[in-house]
C-alpha positions as CSV (number, residue, x, y, z in Angstrom):
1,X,82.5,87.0,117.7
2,X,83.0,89.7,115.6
3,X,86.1,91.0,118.1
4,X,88.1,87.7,117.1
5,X,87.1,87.4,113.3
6,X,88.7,91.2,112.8
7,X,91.4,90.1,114.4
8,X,92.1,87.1,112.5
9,X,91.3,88.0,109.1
10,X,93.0,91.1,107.3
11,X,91.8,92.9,103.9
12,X,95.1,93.1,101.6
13,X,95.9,96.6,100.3
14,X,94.8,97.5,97.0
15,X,94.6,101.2,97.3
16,X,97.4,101.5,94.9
17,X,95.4,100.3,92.0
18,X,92.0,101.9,92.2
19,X,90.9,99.8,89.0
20,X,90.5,97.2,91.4
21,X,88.0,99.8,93.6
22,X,85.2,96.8,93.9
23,X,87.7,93.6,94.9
24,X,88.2,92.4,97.8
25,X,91.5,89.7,99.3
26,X,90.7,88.8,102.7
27,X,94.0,86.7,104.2
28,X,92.6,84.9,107.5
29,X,95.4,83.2,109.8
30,X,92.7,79.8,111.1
31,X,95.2,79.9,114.3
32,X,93.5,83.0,115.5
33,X,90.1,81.8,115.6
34,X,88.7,80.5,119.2
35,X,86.7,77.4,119.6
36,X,83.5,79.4,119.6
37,X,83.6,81.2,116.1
38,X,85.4,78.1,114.4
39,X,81.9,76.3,115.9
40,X,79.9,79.1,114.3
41,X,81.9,78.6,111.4
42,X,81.2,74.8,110.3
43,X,77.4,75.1,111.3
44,X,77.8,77.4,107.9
45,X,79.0,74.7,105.5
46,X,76.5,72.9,103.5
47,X,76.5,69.0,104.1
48,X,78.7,68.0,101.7
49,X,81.0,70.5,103.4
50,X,80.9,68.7,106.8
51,X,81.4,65.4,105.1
52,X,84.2,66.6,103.5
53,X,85.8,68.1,106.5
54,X,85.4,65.2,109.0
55,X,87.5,63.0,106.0
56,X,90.7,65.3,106.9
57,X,92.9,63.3,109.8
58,X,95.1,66.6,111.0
59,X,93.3,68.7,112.8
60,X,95.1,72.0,111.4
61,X,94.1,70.9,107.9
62,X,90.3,70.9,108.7
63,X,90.3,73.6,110.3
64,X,91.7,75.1,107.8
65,X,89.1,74.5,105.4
66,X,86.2,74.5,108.1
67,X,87.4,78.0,108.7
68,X,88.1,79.0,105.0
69,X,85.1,77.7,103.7
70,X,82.9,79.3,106.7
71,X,84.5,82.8,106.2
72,X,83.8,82.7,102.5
73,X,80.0,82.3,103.2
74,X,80.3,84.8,105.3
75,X,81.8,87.6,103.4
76,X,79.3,86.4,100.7
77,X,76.6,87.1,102.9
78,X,77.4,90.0,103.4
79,X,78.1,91.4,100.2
80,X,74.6,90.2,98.7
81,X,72.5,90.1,102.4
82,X,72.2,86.3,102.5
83,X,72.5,83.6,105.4
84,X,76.1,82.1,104.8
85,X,74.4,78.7,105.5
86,X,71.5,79.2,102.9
87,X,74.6,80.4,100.2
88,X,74.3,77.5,97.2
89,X,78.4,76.7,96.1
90,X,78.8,74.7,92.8
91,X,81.5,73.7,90.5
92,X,82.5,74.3,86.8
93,X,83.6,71.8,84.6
94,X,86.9,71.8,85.6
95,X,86.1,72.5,89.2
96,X,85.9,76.0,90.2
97,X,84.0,77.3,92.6
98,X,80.4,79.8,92.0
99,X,77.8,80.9,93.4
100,X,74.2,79.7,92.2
101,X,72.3,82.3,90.8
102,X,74.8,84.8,90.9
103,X,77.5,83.1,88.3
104,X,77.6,85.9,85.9
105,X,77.2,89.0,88.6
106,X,79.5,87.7,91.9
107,X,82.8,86.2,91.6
108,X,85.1,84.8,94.4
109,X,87.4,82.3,95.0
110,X,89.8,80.8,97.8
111,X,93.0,79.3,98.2
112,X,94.8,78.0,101.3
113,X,98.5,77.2,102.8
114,X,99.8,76.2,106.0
115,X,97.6,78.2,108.9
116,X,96.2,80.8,106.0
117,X,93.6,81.5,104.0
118,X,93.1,83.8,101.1
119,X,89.5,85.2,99.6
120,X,89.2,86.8,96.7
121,X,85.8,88.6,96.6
122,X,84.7,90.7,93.0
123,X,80.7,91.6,92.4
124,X,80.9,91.7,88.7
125,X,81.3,89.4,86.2
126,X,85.1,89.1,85.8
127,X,86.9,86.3,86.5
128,X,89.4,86.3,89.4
129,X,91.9,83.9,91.0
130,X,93.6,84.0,94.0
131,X,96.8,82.1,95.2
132,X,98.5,81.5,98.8
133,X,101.6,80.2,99.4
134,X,102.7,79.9,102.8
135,X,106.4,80.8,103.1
136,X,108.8,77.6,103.7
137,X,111.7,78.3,104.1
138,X,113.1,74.9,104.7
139,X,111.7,73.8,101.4
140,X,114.2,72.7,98.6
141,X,112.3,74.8,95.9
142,X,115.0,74.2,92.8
143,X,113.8,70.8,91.2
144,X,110.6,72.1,91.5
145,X,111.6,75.4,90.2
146,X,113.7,73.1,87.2
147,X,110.6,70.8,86.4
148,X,107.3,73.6,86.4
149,X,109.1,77.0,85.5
150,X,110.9,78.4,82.0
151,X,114.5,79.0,81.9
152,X,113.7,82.4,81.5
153,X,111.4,82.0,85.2
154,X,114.3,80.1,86.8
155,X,116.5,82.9,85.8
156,X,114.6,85.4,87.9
157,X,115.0,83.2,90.9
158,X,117.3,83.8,93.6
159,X,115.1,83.3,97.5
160,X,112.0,81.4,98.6
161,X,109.9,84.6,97.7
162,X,110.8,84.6,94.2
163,X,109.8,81.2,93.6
164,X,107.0,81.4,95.3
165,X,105.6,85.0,93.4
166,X,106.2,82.7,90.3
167,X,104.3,80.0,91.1
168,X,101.2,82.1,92.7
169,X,101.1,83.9,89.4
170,X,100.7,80.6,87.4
171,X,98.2,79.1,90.4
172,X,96.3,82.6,90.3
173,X,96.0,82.4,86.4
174,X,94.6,79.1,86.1
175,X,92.8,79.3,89.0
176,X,90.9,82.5,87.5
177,X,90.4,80.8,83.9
178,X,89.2,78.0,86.6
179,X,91.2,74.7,84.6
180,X,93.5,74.3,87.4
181,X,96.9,72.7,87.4
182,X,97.6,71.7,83.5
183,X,100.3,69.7,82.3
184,X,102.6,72.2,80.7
185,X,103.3,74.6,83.5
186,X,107.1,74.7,82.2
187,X,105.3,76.4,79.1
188,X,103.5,79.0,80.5
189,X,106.3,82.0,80.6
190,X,105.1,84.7,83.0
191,X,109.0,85.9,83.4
192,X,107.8,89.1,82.5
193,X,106.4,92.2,83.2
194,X,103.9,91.7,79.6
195,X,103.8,88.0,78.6
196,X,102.0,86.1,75.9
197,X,101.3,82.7,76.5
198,X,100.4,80.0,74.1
199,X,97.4,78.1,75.4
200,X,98.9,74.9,74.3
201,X,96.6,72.8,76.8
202,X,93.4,71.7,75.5
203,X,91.0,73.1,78.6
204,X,93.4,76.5,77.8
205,X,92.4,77.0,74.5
206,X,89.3,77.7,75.6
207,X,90.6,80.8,77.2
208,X,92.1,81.9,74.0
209,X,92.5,85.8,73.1
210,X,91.9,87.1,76.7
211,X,93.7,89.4,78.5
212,X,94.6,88.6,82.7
213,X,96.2,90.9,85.2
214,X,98.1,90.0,87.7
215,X,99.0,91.4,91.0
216,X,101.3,89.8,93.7
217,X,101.9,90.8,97.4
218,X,103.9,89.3,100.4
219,X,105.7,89.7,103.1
220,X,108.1,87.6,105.2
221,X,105.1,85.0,105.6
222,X,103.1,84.9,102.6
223,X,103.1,85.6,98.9
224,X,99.6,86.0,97.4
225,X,98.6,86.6,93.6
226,X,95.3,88.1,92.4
227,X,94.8,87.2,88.9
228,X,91.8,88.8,87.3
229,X,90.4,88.8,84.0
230,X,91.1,92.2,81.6
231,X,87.2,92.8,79.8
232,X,88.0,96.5,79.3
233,X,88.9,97.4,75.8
234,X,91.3,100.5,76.3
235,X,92.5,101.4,79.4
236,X,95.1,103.8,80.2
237,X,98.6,103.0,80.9
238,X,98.8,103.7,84.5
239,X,95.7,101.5,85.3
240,X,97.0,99.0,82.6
241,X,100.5,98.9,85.5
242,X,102.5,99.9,82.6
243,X,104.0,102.8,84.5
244,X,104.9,102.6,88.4
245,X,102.6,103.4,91.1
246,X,103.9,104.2,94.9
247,X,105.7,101.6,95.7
248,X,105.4,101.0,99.0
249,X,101.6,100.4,98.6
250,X,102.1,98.7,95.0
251,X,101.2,95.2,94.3
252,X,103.7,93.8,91.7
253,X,101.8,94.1,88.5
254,X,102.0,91.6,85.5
255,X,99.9,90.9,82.5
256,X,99.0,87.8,80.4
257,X,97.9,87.3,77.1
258,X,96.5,84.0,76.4
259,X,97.3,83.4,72.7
């Protein structure tokens, strides 16, 4: 079993940025997985879990978050030496995921498109946010693009990838703050390599004067952004991603200030 989980689920290279020494994103392609560990898999999931998983009609699309939610029990288990299906999963208020008993120590937190699945992993208390966007390339991205991104985004968009780095940033963001979608994306500017944002919706303002990083990698399948919360004071201006890094190992590095 532990043949076809390596190789089905990849860890994303963050050597280039050794602030982020302790985090961990797993990308796991569900299409890999043989009958057998999928199996091993769902007899993780708590029962509200199954339940929820038996409601999806498309086969890909529960197995996509049989195996998603599986693997993250997994990896938890092994970062803390627990049985994945003994792991307790709640929500927030606003419906992000954590880990009972461990909310202020161990962070995580998933996302899924088409066949993949990223997981974010952090054991420490800042908040992190991961977004997946599966590549379409057959997708008419403009009057989204028009309707959920600034002028100043829409500018900076000329391929699938580029739209698809924009919106991972704004999904990783939110999802790391952990309101989700909100109604205003077409106000939150992240255009930029530093951006300040006005937290103009009312579950935002309650992330108000904190600082987020940013970093987005892809390739010809996927774009993915890790957004993780800034707690450190000072830092210095290489790990802050003011000044490049090599950039063939490099995640693209942006930072918000909620304001």
């Amino acid at each position: 079993m532990e043949k076809h989980l390596k190789e089905a689920i990849q860890i994303l290279d963050l050597s280039a940025h050794p602030e982020l020494n302790d985090v961990r994103v797993y990308l796991l392609d569900v299409t890999c997985l043989p009958k057998e560990v999928l199996a091993y898999l769902a007899s993780t999931l708590s029962l509200k879990e199954k339940r929820k998983a038996v409601r999806f009609r498309k086969d890909l699309h529960r197995q996509v978050y049989v195996s998603g939610r599986g693997m993250l029990r997994v990896l938890i288990g092994e970062c803390l030496d627990l049985f994945p299906g003994e792991i307790e999963i709640a929500e927030e208020r606003f419906g992000k995921p954590y880990l009972k008993g461990h909310r202020e120590t161990f962070q995580f937190n998933i996302s899924n498109s088409g066949q993949y699945v990223a997981i974010a992993i952090h054991p420490g208390s800042q908040q992190v946010g991961v977004d997946l966007e599966h590549i379409d390339r057959q997708f008419e991205y403009w009057e989204i693009a028009a309707h959920y991104f600034t002028t100043e985004e829409c500018d900076g968009v000329y391929s699938h990838q580029d739209f698809y780095r924009i919106w991972t940033k704004k999904e990783a963001l939110l999802k790391a703050t952990g309101v989700g979608l909100v109604d205003d994306l077409n106000k939150l500017d992240f255009s930029k390599k530093v951006n300040f944002v006005e937290a103009k919706d009312e579950r935002l303002r309650l992330f108000k004067n904190r600082k987020y990083t940013l970093y987005t990698l892809g390739n010809e399948e996927v774009v993915v952004t890790l957004g993780i919360r800034e707690q450190v004071a000072k830092k210095s201006r290489r790990e802050m991603g003011i000044v490049e890094v090599d950039p063939k190992r490099a995640a693209a590095v942006s930072h918000v200030f909620l304001v």
